[in-house]
KEMIMAR-72542 format. One line per field, with one value per residue (C-alpha): residue number from 1; residue in three letters; x, y, z. Coordinates in Angstrom, 1 decimal. Layout:
REM KEMIMAR-72542
k [NUM, ...];
r [ALA, ...];
xx [X, ...];
yy [Y, ...];
zz [Z, ...];
REM end
This chain:
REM KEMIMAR-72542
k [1, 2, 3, 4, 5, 6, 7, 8, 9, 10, 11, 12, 13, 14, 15, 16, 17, 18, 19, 20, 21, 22, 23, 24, 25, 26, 27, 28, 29, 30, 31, 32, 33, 34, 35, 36, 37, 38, 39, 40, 41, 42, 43, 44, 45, 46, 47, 48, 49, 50, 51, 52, 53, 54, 55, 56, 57, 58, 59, 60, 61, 62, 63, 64, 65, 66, 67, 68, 69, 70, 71, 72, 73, 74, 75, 76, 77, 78, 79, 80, 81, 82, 83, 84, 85, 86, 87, 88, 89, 90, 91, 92, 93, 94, 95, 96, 97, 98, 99, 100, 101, 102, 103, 104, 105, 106, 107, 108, 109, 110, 111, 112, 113, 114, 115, 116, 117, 118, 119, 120, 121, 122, 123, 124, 125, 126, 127, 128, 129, 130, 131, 132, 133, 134, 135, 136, 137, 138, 139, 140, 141, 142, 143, 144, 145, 146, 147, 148, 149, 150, 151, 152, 153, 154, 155, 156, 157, 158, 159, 160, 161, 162, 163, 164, 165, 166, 167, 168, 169, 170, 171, 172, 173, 174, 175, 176, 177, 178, 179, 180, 181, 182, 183, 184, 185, 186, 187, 188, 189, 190, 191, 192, 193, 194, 195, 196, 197, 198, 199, 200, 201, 202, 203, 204, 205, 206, 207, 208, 209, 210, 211, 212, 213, 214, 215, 216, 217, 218, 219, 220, 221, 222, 223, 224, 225, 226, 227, 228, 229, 230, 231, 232, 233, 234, 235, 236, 237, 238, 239, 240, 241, 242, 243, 244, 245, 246, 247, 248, 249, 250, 251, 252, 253, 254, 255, 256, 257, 258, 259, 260, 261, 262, 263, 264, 265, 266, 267, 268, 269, 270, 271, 272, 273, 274, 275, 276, 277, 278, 279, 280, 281, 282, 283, 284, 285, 286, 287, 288, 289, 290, 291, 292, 293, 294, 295, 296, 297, 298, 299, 300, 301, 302, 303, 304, 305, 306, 307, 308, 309, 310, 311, 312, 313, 314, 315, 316];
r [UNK, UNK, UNK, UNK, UNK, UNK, UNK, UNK, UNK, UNK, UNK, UNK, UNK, UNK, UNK, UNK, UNK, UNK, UNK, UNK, UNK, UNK, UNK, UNK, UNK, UNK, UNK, UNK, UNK, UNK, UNK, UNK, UNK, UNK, UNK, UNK, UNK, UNK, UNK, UNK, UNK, UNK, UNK, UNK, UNK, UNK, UNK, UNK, UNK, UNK, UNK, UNK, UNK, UNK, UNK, UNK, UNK, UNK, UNK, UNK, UNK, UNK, UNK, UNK, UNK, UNK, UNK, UNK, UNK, UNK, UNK, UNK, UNK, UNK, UNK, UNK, UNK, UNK, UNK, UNK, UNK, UNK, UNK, UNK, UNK, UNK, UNK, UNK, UNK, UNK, UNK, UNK, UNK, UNK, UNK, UNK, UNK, UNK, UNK, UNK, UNK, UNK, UNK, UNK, UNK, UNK, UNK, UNK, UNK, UNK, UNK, UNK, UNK, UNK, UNK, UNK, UNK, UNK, UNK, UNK, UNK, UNK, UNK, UNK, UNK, UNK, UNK, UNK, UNK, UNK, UNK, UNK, UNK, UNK, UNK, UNK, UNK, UNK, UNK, UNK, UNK, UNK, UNK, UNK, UNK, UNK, UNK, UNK, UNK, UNK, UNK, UNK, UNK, UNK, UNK, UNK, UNK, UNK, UNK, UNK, UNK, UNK, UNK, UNK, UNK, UNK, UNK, UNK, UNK, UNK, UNK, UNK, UNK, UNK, UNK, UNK, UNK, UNK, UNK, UNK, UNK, UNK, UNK, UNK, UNK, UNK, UNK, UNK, UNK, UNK, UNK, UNK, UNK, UNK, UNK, UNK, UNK, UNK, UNK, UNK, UNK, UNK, UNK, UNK, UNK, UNK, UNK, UNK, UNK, UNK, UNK, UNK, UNK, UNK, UNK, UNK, UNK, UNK, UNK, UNK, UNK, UNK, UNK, UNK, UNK, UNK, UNK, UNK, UNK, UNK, UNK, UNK, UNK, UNK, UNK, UNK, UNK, UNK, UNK, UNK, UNK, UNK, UNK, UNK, UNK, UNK, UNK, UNK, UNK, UNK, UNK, UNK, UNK, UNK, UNK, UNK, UNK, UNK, UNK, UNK, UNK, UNK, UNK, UNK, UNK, UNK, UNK, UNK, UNK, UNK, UNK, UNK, UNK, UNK, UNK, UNK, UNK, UNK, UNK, UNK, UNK, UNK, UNK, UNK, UNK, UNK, UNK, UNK, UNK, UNK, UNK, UNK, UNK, UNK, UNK, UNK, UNK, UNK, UNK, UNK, UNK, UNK, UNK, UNK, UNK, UNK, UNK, UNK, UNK, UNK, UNK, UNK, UNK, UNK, UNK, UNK];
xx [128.4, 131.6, 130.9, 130.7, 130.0, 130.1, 133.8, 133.3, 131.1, 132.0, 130.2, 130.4, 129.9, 129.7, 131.4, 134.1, 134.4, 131.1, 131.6, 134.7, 133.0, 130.0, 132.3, 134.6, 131.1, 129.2, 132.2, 134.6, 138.6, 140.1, 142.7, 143.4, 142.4, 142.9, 140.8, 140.4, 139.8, 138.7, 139.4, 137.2, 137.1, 135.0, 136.2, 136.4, 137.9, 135.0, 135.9, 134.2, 135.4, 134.6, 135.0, 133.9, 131.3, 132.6, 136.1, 136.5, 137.0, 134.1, 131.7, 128.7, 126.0, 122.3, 120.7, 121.7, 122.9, 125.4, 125.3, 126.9, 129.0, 129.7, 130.0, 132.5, 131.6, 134.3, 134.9, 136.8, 140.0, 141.0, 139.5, 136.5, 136.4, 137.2, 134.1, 132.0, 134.5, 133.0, 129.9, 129.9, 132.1, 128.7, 127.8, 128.1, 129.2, 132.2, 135.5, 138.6, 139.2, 142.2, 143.1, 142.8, 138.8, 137.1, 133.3, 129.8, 126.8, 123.5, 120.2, 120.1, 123.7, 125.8, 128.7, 129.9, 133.2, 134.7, 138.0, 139.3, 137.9, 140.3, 137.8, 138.7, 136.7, 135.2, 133.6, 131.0, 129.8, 126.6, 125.0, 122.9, 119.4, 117.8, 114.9, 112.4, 113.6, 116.5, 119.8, 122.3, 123.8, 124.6, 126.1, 127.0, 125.4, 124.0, 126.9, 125.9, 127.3, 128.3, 129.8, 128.9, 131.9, 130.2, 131.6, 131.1, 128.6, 125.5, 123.5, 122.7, 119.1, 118.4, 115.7, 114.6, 113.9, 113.7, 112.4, 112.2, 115.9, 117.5, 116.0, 117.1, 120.6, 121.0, 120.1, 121.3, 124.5, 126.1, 124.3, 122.5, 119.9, 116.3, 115.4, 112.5, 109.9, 107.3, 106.0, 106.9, 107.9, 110.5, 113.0, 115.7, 118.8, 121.9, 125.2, 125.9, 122.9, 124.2, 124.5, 122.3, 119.3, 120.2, 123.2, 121.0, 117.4, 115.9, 112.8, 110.4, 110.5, 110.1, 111.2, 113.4, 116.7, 118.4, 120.0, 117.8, 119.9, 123.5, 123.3, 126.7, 126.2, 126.7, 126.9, 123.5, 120.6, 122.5, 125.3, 122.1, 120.7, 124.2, 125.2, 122.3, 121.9, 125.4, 125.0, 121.7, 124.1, 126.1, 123.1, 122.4, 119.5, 117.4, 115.7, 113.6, 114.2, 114.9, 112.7, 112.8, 112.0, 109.6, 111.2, 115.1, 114.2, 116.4, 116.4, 117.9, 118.3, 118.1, 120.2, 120.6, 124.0, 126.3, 127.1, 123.5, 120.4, 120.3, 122.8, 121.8, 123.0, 121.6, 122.0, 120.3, 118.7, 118.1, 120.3, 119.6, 120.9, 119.5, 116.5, 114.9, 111.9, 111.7, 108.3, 106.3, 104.5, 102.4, 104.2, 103.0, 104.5, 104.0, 105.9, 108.7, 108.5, 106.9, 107.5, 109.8, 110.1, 109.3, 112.0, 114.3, 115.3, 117.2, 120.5, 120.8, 117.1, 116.9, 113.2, 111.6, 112.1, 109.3, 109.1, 106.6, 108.5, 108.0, 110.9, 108.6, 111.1, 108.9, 109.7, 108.6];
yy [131.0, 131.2, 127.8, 124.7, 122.1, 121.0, 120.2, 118.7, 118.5, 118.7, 116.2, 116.7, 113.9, 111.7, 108.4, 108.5, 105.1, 104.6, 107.1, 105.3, 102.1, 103.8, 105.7, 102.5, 100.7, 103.4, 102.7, 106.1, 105.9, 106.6, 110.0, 109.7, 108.7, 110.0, 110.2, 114.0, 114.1, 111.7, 112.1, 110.3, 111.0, 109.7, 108.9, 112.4, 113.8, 115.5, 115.4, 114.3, 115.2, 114.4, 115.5, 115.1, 117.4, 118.9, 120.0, 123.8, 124.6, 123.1, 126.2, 126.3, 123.3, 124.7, 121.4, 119.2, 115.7, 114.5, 116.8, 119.3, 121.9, 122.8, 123.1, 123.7, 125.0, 125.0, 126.9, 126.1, 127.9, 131.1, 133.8, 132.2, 132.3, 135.7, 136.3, 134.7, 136.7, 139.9, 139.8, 137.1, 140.2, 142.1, 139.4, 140.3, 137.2, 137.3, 136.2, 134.5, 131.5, 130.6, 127.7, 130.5, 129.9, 132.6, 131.4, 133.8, 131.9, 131.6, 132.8, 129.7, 130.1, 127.1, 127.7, 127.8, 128.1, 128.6, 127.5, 126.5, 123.0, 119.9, 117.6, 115.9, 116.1, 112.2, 111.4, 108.2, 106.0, 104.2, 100.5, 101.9, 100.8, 98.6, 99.0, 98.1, 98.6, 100.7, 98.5, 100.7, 97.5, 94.7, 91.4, 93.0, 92.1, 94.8, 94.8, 93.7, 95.9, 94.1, 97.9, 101.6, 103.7, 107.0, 109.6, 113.0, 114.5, 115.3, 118.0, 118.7, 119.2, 121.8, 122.5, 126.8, 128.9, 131.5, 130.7, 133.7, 134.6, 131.4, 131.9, 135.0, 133.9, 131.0, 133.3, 136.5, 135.8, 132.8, 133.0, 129.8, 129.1, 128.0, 124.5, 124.0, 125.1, 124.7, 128.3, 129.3, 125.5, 125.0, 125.5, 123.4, 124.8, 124.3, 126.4, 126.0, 127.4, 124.6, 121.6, 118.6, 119.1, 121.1, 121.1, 122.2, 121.7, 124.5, 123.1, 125.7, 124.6, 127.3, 127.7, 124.2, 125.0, 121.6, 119.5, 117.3, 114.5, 114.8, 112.9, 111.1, 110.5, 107.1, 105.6, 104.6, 102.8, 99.3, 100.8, 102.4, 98.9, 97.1, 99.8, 99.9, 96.0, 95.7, 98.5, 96.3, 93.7, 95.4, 95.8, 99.9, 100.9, 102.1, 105.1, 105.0, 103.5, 102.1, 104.5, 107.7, 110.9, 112.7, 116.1, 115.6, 112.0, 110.6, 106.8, 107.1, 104.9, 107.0, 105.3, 106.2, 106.9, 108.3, 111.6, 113.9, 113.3, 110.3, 110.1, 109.2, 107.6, 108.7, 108.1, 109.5, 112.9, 115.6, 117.8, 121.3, 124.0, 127.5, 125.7, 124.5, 125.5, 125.6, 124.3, 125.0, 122.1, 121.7, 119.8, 116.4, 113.2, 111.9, 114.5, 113.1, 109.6, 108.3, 105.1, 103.8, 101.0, 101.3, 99.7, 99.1, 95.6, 93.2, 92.9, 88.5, 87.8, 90.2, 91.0, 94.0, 94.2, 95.1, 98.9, 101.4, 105.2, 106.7, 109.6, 112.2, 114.2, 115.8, 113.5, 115.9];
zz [36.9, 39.0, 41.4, 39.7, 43.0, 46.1, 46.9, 50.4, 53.2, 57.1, 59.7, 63.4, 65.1, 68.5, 67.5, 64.9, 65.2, 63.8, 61.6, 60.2, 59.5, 57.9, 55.8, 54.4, 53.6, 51.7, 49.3, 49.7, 49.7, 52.9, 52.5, 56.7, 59.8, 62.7, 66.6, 65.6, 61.9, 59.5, 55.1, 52.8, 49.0, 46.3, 42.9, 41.9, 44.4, 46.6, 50.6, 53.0, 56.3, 59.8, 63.2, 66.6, 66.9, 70.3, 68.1, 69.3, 65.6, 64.0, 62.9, 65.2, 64.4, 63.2, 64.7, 67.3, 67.3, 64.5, 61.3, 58.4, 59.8, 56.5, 53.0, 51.0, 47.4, 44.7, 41.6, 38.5, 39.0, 41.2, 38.4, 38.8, 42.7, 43.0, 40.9, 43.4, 46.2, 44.4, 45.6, 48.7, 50.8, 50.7, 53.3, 56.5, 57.7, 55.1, 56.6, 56.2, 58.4, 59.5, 56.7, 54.4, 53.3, 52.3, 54.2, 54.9, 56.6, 54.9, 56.6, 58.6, 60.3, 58.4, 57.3, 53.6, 53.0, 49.1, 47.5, 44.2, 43.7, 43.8, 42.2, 39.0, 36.1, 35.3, 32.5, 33.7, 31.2, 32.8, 31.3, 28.1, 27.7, 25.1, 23.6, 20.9, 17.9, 19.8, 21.0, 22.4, 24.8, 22.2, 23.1, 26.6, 30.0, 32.3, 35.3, 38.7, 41.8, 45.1, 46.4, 45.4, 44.7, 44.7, 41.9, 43.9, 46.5, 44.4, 46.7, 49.9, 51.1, 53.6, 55.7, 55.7, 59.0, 56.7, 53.3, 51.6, 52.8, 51.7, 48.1, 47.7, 49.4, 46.9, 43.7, 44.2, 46.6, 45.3, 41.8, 41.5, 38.9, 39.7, 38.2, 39.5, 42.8, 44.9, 45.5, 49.2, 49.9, 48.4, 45.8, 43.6, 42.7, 40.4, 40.1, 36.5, 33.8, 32.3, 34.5, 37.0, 37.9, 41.4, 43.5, 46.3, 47.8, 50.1, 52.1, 53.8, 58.0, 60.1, 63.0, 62.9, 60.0, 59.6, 57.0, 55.3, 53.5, 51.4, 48.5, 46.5, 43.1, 41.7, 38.1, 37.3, 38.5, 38.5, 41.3, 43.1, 43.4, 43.9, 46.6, 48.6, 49.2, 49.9, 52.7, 54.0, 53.8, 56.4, 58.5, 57.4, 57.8, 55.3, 55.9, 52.7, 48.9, 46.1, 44.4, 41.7, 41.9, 39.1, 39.9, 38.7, 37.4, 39.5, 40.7, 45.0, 48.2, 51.6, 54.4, 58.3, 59.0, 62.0, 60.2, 60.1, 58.4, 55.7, 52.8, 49.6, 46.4, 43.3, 39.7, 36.2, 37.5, 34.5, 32.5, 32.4, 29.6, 28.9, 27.0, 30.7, 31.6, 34.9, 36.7, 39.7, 41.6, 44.2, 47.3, 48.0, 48.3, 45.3, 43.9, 46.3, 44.6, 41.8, 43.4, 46.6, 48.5, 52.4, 54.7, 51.4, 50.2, 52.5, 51.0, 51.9, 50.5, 47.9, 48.7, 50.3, 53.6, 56.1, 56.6, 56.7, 56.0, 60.0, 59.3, 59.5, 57.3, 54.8, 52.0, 48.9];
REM end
């Protein structure tokens, strides 16, 4: 596969201010600042960009209020791009922007644009687990975050006018591999045959295309915890979470924010080779979480705050 990640995502927004502060606690390094333009990385290198939403060359928005404007995928070096070129200038949508980005829009109208990645490969050793019989952490303590310091920008959910379209968009335009699927409802999806778990979500929502969370990878279930009561701390809002996921495996916290829909920080989600089998389910919450905490955990008491989930987002 030619595209190995998301390389950055762009927010339109109405307070960059806010957007700012948000930024600085969800734990990324400021590039620059600026009233127009704001340049966050995380440790790998994976942009997160920011404008105000009314900028006259921000690509249209799908949804209103604060949200992606785009993504922008990346590809190992510029052989590998072109390969994805080949067969993204059968899109009709396919044109060159004028910071020199090749970009299409999927079926739902956002904007993707493509370039040779400038992330930097990490390799992330996370706390190792002890069991009976099976020590892997000897004579060392499991760490204890006060801050998240996300690695890279995971996946990005998105909410389908078109179902079918956006599949077939995914798989057959930009070459991504099915993981795993809910017939007709949705579908998770990974760039690499061999790689995470999916890179992107597609959720069936017809008649409404949106963004349905972004989600920053983090170390491991430790700098999930660590992070999210430190942004609690800070008075974030949870949105939903600590929890895991039983599709993907993955342990997350969901937190409102003044980009778009909720970010998340995530940690231990599966490994896929050629040797995946990839599943169908049926979609239902549970299938969303195997287990999550309502109203999250207040980050002063350490105890589960009050909170019954009222998002309404289709958590599955």
């Amino acid at each position: 596969m030619s595209l190995i990640g998301i390389d950055a995502v762009v927010f339109g927004v109405a307070d960059m201010a806010e957007a700012k502060r948000f930024l600085e606690d969800w734990g990324l390094a400021q590039v620059s600042a600026t009233a127009d333009k704001l340049v966050y990385r995380t440790r790998d290198g994976s942009e997160v960009i920011v404008r105000p939403k009314d900028a006259a060359d921000l690509p249209p928005a799908i949804e209103q209020g604060n949200t992606v404007r785009e993504v922008i995928w990346g590809a190992e070096n510029q052989q590998e791009l072109d390969k994805s070129l080949a067969t993204l200038k059968t899109v009709e949508s396919f044109a060159t922007g004028a910071d020199g980005l090749p970009r299409v829009k999927d079926p739902n109208g956002l904007s993707l644009a493509f370039r040779v990645s400038k992330r930097t490969p990490m390799v992330i050793k996370p706390t190792q687990p002890n069991g009976p019989g099976s020590h892997q952490r000897v004579d060392e303590r499991s760490p204890v975050y006060t801050q998240a310091h996300p690695v890279n920008i995971g996946h990005v959910v998105l909410f389908a006018n078109d179902f079918a379209a956006m599949r077939a968009f995914y798989t057959e335009k930009l070459g991504f591999t099915i993981s795993d699927e809910y017939p007709g409802h949705g579908v998770f999806m990974r760039c690499q045959v061999v790689g995470v778990h999916h890179n992107t979500f597609v959720l069936n929502r017809p008649g409404k295309p949106g963004i349905n969370h972004v989600a920053f990878t983090v170390t491991d279930i430790h700098e999930v915890i660590g992070g999210g009561l430190a942004m609690s701390r800070k008075g974030w809002k949870t949105e939903i979470g600590p929890g895991r996921h039983p599709i993907s495996s993955a342990y997350f916290w969901y937190f409102e924010n003044p980009l778009a829909a909720p970010l998340e920080y995530y940690a231990d989600e599966d490994f896929c080779t050629e040797a995946w089998k990839p599943q169908t389910f049926e979609r239902k919450p549970e299938l969303f979480a195997e287990w999550a905490v309502a109203g999250g955990i207040d980050g002063t008491t350490r105890r589960q705050a009050h909170g019954i989930d009222k998002s309404g987002r289709g958590h599955a």
